[in-house]
C-alpha positions as CSV (number, residue, x, y, z in Angstrom):
1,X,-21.0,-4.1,13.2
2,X,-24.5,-3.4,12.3
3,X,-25.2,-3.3,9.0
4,X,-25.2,0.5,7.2
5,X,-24.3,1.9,10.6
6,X,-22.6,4.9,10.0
7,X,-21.7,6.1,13.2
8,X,-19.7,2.4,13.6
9,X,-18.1,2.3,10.2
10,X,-16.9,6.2,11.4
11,X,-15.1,4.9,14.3
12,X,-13.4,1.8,12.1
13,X,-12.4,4.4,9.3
14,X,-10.9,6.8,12.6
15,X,-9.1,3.9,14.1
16,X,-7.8,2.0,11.1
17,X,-7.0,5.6,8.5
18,X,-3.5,6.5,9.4
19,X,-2.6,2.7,9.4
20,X,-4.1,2.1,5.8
21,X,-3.2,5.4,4.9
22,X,0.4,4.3,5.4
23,X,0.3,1.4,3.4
24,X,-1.5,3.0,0.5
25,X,0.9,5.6,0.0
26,X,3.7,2.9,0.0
27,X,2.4,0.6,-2.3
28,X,1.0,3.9,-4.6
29,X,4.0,5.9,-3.8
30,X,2.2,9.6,-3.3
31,X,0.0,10.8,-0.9
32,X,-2.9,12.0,-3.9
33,X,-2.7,8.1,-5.5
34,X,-3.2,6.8,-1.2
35,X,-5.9,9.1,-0.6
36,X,-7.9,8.1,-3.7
37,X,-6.8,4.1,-3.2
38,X,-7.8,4.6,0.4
39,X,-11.7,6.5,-0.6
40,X,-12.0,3.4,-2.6
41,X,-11.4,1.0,-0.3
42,X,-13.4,2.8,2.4
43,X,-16.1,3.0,-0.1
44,X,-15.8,-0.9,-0.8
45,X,-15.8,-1.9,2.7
46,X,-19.0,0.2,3.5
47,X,-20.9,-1.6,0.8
48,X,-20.0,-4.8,1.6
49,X,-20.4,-4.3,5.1
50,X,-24.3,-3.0,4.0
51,X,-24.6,-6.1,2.2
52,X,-23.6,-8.3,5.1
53,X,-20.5,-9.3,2.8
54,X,-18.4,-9.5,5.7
55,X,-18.3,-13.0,7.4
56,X,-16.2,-12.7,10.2
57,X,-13.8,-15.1,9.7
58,X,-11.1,-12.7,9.7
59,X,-10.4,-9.4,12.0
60,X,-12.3,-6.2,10.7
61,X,-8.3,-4.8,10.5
62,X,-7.3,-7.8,8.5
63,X,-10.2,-7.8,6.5
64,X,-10.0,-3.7,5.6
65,X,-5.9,-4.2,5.2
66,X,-7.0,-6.6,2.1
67,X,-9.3,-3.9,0.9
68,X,-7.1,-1.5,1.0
69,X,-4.2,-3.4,-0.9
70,X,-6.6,-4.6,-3.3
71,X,-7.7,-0.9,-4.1
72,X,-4.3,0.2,-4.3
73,X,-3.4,-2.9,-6.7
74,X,-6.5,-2.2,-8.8
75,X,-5.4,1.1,-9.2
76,X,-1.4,0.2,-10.2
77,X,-3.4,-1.7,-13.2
78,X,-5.2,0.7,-14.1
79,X,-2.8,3.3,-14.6
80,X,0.1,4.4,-16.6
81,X,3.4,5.0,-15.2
82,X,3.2,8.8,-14.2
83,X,6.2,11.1,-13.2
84,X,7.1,11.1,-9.5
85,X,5.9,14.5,-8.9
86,X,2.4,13.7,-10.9
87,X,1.9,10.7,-8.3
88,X,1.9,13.6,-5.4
89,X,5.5,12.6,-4.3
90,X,6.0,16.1,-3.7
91,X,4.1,16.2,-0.7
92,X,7.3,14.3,0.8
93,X,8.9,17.4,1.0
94,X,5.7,19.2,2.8
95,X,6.2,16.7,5.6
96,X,7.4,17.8,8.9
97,X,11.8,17.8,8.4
98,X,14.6,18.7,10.3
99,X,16.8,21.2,8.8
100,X,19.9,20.4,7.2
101,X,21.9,17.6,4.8
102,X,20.5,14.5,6.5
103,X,17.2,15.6,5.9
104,X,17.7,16.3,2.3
105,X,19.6,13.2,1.9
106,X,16.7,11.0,3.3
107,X,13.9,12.4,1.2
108,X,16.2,11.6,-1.9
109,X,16.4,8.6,-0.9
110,X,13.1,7.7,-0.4
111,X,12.3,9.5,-4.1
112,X,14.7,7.3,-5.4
113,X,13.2,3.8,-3.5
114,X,9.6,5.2,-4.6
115,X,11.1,5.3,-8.3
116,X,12.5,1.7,-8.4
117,X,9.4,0.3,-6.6
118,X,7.5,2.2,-9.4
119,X,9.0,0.1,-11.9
120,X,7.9,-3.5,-10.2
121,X,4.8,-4.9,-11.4
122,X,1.8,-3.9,-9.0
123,X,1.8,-7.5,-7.4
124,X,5.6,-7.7,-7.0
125,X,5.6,-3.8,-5.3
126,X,2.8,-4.5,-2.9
127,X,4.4,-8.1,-2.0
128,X,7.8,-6.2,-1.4
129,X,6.2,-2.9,0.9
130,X,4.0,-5.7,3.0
131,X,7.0,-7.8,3.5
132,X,9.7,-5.1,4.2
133,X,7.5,-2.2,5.4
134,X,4.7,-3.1,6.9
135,X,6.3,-6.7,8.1
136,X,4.2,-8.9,7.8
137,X,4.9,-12.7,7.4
138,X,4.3,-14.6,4.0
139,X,1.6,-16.6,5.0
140,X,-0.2,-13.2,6.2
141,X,1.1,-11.4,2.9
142,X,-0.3,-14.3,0.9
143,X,-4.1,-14.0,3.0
144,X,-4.1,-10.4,1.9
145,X,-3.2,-10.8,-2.0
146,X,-5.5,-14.2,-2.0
147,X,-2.4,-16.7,-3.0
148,X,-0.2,-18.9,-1.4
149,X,2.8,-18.9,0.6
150,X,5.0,-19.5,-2.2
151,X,3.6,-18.0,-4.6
152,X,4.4,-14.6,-2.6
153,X,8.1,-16.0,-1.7
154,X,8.2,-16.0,-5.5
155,X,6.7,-12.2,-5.9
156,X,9.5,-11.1,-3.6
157,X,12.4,-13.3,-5.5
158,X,10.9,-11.8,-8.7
159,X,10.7,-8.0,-7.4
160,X,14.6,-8.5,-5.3
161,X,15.9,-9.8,-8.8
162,X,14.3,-6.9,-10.9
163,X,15.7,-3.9,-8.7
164,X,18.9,-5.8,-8.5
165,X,19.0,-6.2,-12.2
166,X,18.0,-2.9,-12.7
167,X,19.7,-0.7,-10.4
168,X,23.0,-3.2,-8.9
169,X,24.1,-4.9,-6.2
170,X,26.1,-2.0,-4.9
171,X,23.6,0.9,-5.8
């Protein structure tokens, strides 16, 4: 991609948003916390990619998926734990639904998911949503958070413990 080309970085942001989008709003847990998370990571990769920061070695997809998680991991640390509704979880229930108990049902449960995954610690939650969401292997979890194998098989053991510590076996 040439370097400060608009037009190019246009058709990356149009082919790679709902994708990134996605995973920000998993590992943020609202749609308000994604879309700022996701500006920033946009915003990060058009710099770098003006600066000929980009090398190449990995996939412009790869390479924009670490962006994003590192915008949305830069922003867990940055804030303080915020009611659901606060973190735009609301706009769950604005989303397209089918009528009826099930429905209802399945947005509670996802509130409730979104609330325990609120309580991991930003490394842990975003090891957990690549791994169980998104699934993706360790090694390619590990490329994206810049650490090793383990030492994401150990975020995961850490975040399985704490929601099972927290919230039960049987929960």
């Amino acid at each position: 991609m040439a370097r400060g080309d608009r037009a190019a970085f246009r058709t990356v942001v149009e082919l790679t948003s709902a994708r990134l989008y996605r995973l920000a709003a998993r590992i943020m847990g609202g749609a308000a916390d994604a879309e700022d998370a996701l500006q920033d990571a946009y915003l990060r990769a058009f710099q770098a990619l003006s600066g000929q920061e980009f090398d190449g070695r990995a996939s412009v997809s790869s390479w924009l998926y670490r962006i994003a998680t590192n915008a949305c991991l830069d922003a867990l640390r940055r804030r303080r734990p915020r009611p659901a509704a606060e973190r735009g979880e609301a706009t769950i229930a604005r989303e397209p639904s089918f009528d009826g108990l099930l429905a209802a049902e399945a947005r509670a449960a996802l509130r409730e998911i979104d609330r325990w995954l609120g309580e991991l610690p930003p490394e842990q939650r975003a090891a957990l949503v690549l791994k169980t969401m998104e699934e993706m292997t360790s090694a390619e979890i590990g490329e994206l958070l810049g650490c090793s194998e383990g030492a994401v098989e150990q975020l995961l053991v850490r975040a399985r413990a704490a929601l099972r510590q927290h919230h039960g076996e049987g929960s």
